[in-house]
MITI-159208 format. One record per residue (C-alpha): z negated, y, x negated. Coordinates in Angstrom, 1 decimal. Example, Ala and Ser with C-alpha at 12.3 -4.5 7.8 and 13.67 -1.06 7.14 Angstrom:
REM MITI-159208
+--------+--------+--------+
!      w !      v !      u !
+--------+--------+--------+
!   -7.8 !   -4.5 !  -12.3 !
!   -7.1 !   -1.1 !  -13.7 !
+--------+--------+--------+
This chain:
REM MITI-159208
+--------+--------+--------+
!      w !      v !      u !
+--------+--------+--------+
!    0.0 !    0.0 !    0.0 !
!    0.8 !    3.3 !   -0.9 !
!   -1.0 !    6.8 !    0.2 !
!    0.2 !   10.6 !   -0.9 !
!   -2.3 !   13.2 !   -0.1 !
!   -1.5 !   16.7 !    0.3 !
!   -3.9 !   19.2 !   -0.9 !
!   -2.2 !   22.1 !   -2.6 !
!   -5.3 !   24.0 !   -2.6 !
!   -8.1 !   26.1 !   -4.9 !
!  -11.5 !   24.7 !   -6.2 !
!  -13.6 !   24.6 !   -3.2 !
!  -11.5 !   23.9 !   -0.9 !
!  -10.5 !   20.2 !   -3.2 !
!  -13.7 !   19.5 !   -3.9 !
!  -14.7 !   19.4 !   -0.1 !
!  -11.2 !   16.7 !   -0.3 !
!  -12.2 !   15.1 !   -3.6 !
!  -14.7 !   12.5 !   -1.3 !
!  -12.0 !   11.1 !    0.5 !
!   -9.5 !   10.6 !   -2.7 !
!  -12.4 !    8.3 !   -4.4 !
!  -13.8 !    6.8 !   -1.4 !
!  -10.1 !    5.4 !   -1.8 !
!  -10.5 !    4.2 !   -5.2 !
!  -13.6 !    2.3 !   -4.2 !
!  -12.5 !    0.9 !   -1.2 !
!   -8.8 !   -0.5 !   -2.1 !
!   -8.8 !    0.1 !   -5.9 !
!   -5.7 !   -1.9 !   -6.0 !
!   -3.5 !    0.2 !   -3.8 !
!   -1.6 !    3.3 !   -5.9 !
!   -2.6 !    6.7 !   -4.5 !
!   -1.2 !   10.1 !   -5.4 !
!   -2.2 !   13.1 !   -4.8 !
!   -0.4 !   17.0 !   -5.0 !
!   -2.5 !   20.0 !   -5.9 !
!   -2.6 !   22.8 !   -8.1 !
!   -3.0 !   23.0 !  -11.6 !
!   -6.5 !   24.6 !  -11.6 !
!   -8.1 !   22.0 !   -9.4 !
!   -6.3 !   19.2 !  -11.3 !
!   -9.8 !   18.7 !  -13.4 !
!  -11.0 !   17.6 !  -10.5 !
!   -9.2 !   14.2 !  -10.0 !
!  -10.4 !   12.8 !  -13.5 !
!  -12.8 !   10.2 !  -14.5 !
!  -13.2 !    6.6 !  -13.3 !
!  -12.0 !    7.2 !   -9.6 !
!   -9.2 !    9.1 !  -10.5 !
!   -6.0 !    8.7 !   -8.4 !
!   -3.3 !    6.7 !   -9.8 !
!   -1.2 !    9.5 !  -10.1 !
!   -1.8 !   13.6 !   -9.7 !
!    1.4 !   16.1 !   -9.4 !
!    0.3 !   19.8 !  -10.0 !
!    2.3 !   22.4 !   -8.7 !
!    1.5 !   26.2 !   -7.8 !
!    0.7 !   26.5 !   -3.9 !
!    2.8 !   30.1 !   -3.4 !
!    5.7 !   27.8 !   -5.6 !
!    5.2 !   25.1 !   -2.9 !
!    4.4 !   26.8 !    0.2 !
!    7.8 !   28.5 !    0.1 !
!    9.6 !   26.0 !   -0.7 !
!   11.2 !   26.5 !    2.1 !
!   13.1 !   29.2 !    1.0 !
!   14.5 !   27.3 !   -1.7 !
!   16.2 !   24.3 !    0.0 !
!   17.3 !   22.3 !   -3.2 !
!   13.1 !   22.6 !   -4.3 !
!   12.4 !   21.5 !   -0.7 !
!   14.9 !   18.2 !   -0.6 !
!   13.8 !   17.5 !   -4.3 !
!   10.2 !   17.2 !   -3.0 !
!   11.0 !   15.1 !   -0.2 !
!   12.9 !   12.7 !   -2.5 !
!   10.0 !   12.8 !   -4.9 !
!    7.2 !   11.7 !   -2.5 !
!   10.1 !    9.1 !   -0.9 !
!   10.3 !    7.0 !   -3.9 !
!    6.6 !    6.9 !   -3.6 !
!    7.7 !    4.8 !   -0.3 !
!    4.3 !    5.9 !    1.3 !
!    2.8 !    3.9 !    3.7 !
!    0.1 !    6.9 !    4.5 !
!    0.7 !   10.7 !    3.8 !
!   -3.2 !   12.7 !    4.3 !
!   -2.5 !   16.4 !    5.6 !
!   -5.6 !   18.1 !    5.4 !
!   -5.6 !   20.9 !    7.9 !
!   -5.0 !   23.7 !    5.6 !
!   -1.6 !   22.1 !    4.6 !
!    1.2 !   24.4 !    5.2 !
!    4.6 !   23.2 !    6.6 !
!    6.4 !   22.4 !    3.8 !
!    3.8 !   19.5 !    3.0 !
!    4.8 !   18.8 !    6.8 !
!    8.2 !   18.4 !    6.4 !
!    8.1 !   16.8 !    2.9 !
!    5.2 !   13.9 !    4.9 !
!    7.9 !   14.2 !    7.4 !
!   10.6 !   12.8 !    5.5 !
!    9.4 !   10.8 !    3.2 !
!    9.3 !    7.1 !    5.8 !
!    5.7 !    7.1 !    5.9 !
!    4.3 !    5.1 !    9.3 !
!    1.5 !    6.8 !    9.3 !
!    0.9 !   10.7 !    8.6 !
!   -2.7 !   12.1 !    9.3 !
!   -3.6 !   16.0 !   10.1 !
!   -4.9 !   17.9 !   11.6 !
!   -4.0 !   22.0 !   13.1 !
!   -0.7 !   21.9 !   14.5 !
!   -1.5 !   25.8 !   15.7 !
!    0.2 !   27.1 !   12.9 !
!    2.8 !   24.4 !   11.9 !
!    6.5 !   24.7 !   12.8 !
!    8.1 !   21.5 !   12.2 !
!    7.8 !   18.9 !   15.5 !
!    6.8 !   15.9 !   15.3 !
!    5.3 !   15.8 !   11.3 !
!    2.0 !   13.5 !   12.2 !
!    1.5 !   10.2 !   13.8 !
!   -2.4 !   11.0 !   13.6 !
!   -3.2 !   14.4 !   15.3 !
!   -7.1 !   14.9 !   14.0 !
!   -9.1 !   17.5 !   16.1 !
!  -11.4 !   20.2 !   14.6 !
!  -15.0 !   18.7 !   14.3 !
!  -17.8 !   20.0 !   15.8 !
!  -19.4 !   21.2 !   13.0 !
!  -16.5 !   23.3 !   11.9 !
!  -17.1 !   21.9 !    8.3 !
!  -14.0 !   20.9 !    5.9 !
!  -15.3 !   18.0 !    4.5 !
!  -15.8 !   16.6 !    8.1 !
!  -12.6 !   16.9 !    9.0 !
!  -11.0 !   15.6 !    6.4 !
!  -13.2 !   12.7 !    5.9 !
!  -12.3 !   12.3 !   10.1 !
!   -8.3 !   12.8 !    9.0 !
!   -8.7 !   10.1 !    6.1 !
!  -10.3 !    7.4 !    8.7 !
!   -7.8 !    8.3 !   11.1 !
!   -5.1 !    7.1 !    8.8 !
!   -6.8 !    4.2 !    7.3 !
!   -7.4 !    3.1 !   10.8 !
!   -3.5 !    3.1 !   11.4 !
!   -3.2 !    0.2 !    8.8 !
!   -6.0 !   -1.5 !   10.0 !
!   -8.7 !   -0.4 !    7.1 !
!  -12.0 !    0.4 !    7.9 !
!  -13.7 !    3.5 !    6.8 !
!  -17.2 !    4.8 !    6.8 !
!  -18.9 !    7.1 !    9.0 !
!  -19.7 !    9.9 !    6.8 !
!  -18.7 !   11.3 !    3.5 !
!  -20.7 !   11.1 !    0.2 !
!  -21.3 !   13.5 !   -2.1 !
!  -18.0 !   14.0 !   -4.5 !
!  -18.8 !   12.7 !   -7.7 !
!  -18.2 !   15.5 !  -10.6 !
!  -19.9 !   13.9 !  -13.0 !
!  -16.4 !   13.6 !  -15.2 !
!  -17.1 !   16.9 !  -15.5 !
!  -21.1 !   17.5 !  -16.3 !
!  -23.8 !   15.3 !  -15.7 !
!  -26.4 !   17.3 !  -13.7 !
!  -29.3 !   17.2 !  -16.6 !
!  -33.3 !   16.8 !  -15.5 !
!  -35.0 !   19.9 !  -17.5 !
!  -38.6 !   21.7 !  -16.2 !
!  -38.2 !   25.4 !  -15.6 !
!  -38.3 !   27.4 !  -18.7 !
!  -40.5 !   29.6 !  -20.5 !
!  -37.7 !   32.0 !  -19.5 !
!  -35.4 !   30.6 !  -16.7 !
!  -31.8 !   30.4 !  -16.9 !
!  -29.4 !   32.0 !  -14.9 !
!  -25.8 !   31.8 !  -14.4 !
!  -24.0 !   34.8 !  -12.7 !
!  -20.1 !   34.5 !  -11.3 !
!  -18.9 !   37.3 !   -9.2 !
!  -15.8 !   36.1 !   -8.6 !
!  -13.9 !   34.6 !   -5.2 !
!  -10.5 !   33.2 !   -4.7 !
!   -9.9 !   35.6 !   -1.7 !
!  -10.5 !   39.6 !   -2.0 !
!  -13.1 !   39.4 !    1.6 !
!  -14.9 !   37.2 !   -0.3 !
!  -16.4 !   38.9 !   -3.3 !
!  -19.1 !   41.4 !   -3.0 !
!  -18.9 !   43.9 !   -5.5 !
!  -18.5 !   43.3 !   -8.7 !
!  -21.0 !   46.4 !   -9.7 !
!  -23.7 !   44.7 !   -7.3 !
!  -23.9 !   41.8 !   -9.0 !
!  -24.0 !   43.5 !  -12.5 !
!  -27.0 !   45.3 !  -11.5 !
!  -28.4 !   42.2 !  -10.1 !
!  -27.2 !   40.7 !  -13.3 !
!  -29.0 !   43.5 !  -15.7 !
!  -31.8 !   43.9 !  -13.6 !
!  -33.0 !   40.6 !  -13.8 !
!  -32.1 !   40.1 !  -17.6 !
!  -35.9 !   41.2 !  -18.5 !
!  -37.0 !   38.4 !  -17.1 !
!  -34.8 !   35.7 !  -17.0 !
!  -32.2 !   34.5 !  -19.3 !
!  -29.1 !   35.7 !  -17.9 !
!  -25.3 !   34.6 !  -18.7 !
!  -22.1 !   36.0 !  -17.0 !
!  -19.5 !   34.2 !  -16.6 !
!  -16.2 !   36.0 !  -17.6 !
!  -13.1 !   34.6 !  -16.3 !
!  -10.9 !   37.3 !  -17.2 !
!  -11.3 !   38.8 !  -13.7 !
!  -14.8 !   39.1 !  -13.3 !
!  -15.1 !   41.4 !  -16.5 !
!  -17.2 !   42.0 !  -19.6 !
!  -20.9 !   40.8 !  -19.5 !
!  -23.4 !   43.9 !  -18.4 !
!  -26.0 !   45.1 !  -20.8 !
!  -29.2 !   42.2 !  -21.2 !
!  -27.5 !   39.7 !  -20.8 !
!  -24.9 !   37.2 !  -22.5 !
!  -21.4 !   36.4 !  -21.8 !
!  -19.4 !   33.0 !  -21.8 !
!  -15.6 !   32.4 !  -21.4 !
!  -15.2 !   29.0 !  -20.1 !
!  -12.0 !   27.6 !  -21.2 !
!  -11.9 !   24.9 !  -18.5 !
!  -13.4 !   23.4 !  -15.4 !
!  -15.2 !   21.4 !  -17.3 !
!  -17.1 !   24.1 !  -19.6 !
!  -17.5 !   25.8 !  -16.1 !
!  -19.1 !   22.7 !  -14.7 !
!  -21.3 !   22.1 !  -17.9 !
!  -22.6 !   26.0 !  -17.9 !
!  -23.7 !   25.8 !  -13.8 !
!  -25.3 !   22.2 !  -14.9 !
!  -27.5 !   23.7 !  -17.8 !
!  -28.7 !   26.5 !  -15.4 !
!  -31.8 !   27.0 !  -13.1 !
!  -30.3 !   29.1 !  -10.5 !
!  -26.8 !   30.2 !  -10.5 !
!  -25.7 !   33.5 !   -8.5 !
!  -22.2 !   32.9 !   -6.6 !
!  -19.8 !   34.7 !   -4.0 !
!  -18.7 !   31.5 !   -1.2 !
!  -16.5 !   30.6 !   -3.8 !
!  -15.3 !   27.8 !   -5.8 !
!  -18.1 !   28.3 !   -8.8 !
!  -20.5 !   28.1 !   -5.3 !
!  -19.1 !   24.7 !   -4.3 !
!  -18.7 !   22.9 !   -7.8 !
!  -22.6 !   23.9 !   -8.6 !
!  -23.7 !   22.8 !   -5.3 !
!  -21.4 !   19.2 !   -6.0 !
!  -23.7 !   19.4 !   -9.1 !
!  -26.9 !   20.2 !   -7.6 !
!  -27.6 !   23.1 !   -9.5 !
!  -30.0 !   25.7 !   -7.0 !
!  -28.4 !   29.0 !   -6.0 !
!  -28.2 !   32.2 !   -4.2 !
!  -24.8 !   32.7 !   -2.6 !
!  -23.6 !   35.8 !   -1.0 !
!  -21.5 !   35.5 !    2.2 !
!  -19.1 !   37.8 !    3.6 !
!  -16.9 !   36.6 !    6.7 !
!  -16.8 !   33.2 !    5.9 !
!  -17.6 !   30.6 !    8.4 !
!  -20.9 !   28.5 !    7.9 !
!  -19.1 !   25.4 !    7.9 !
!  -18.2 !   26.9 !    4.1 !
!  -21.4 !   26.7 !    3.1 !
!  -22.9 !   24.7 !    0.6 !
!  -23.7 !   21.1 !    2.4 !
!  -24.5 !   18.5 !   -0.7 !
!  -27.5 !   19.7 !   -1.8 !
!  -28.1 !   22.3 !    1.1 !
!  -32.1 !   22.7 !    0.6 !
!  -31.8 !   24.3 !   -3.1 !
!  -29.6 !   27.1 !   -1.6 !
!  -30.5 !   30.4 !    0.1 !
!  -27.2 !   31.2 !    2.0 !
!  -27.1 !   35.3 !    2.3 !
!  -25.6 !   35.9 !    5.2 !
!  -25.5 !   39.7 !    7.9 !
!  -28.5 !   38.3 !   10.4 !
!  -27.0 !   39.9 !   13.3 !
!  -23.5 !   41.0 !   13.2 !
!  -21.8 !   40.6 !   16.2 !
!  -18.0 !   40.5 !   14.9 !
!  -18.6 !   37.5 !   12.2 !
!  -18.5 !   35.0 !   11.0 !
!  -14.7 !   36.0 !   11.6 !
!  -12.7 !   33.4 !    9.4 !
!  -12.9 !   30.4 !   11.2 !
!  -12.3 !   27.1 !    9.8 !
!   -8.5 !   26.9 !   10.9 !
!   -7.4 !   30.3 !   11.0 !
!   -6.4 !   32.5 !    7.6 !
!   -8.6 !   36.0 !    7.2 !
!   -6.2 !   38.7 !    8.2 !
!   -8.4 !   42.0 !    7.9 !
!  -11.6 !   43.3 !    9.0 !
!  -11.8 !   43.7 !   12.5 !
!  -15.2 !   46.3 !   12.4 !
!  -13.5 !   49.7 !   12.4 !
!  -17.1 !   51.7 !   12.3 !
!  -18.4 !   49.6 !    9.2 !
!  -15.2 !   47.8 !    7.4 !
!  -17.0 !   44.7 !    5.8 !
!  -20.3 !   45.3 !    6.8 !
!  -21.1 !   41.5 !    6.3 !
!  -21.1 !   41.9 !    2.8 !
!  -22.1 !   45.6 !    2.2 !
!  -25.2 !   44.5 !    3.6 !
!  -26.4 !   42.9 !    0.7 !
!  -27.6 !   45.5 !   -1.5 !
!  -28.5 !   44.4 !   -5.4 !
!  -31.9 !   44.6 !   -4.5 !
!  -32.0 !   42.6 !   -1.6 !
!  -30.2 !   40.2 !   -3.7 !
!  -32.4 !   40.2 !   -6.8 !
!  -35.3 !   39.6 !   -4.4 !
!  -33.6 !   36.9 !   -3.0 !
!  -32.8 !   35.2 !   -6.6 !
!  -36.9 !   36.2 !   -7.5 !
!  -37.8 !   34.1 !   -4.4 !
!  -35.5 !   30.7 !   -5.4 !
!  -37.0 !   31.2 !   -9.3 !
!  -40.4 !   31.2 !   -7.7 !
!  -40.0 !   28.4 !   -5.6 !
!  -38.6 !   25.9 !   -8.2 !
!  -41.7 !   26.7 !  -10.8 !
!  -43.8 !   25.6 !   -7.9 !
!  -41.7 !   22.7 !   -7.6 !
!  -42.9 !   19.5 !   -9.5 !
+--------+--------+--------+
């Protein structure tokens, strides 16, 4: 048996998909399974459940496609000669992956919202929103729907994806002087607080705490106190949340591999929906989010952010957060893990 998974995607959103890629390793190690994302999550798919194969390719590069119709047809002859007998389509895929599931002679082709895709007739397994309005619930729902189509049973929940490929989560006490990791970066604009809130945060807390800032060449040079780090890869990433006692994250990728991790954090949340929120290690995360705004959370789970819909107070979810009502917050989480055992 053969199975292509679609996921052309950033960091978080695959490693809310990385459960059902290695479920698949452990459960029928000897089928081939191949899976399409982009380059930066590619890191991801390592290690001893890797799939058997992994095809990086940019999403704008692949998402039109369209536009392109030699790129398109050479796609759908590439994942033909897989000859799948299952495409997965989580339900962020965009219609290209559609069509190319379309066309490639699979029997079975699980997804899920059809709202936004063009193309009739692309799955065989139609995969409702769950109630919980969390990614990795649906697409552990859209991987069971498919392996029940050939007659493979699946479990009723996803596990925890297993990063350690990319840093073993270490055991250490809390320091003389605890360590703290700062990113201020976000995939999407809405996303990111201020980058000047979190360097105040950042300086503000360096007299007391070991601070590093991560630099990724967007989220600029380290503030004063504290020290910067240039993580080459995913996998320095990964090892520099592992090492720390609290990280402080946008809802962003960074947020989602250190709570895969179970490194403790304090993440600050715009318009993103709750079903974003860190779910693996939920209890060693305070999850800043506007306590009574009436317009959000205003991405939901199926739908693409198009603008701020509060005229009075553009982004008031995140303006909200003021650095010292985050530094108390990231005070508070220190506190409690000293008390901790």
């Amino acid at each position: 048996m053969n199975v292509v998974a679609f996921k052309v995607n950033s960091l978080g959103d695959n490693l809310r998909f990385l459960p059902v890629v290695q479920e698949l390793r452990r459960r029928v190690p000897e089928w081939r399974v191949t899976v399409i994302t982009q380059p930066s999550a590619a890191e991801l798919y390592a290690g001893p459940l890797a799939p058997t194969r992994l095809w990086t390719v940019d999403k704008d590069r692949f998402n039109g496609a369209y536009r392109h119709p030699w790129t398109l047809l050479r796609w759908a002859a590439r994942v033909r000669r897989e000859r799948p007998d299952l495409c997965l389509l989580p339900y962020d895929q965009s219609n290209v992956a559609h069509l190319v599931a379309r066309l490639s002679g699979a029997r079975a082709r699980s997804g899920g919202n059809l709202s936004r895709i063009r193309v009739a007739g692309t799955l065989s397994r139609v995969v409702p929103e769950p109630e919980d309005a969390a990614p990795h619930t649906w697409n552990w729902r859209i991987a069971a729907a498919g392996m029940g189509a050939l007659g493979v049973p699946w479990p009723g929940s996803p596990p925890p994806p297993d990063v350690s490929h990319l840093a073993a989560m270490r055991a250490h006490p809390l320091r003389e002087r605890p360590r703290l990791v700062v990113h201020a970066g976000a995939g999407n604009a809405h996303n990111r607080w201020a980058r000047e809130n979190f360097a105040a945060v950042a300086a503000g807390l360096a007299a007391e705490a070991d601070v590093e800032w991560v630099n990724d060449g967007r989220t600029g040079a380290a503030p004063a106190g504290t020290r910067e780090v240039r993580p080459a890869t995913l996998g320095a990433l990964a090892g520099c949340l592992a090492e720390a006692d609290l990280c402080l994250v946008n809802n962003s990728g960074p947020m989602h591999l250190a709570d895969a991790l179970g490194c403790p954090g304090v993440a600050v949340t715009g318009p993103t929906a709750p079903g974003w929120d860190p779910v693996w290690n939920r209890a060693k995360w305070t999850v800043l989010r506007h306590p009574a705004l009436e317009c959000g959370p205003c991405e939901p789970l199926a739908q693409a952010f198009g603008a701020c819909a509060n005229r009075e107070a553009p982004m008031a979810c995140l303006n909200y957060w003021t650095a010292a009502r985050v530094a108390s917050a990231c005070r508070e989480r220190l506190a409690a893990l000293a008390r901790s055992p």
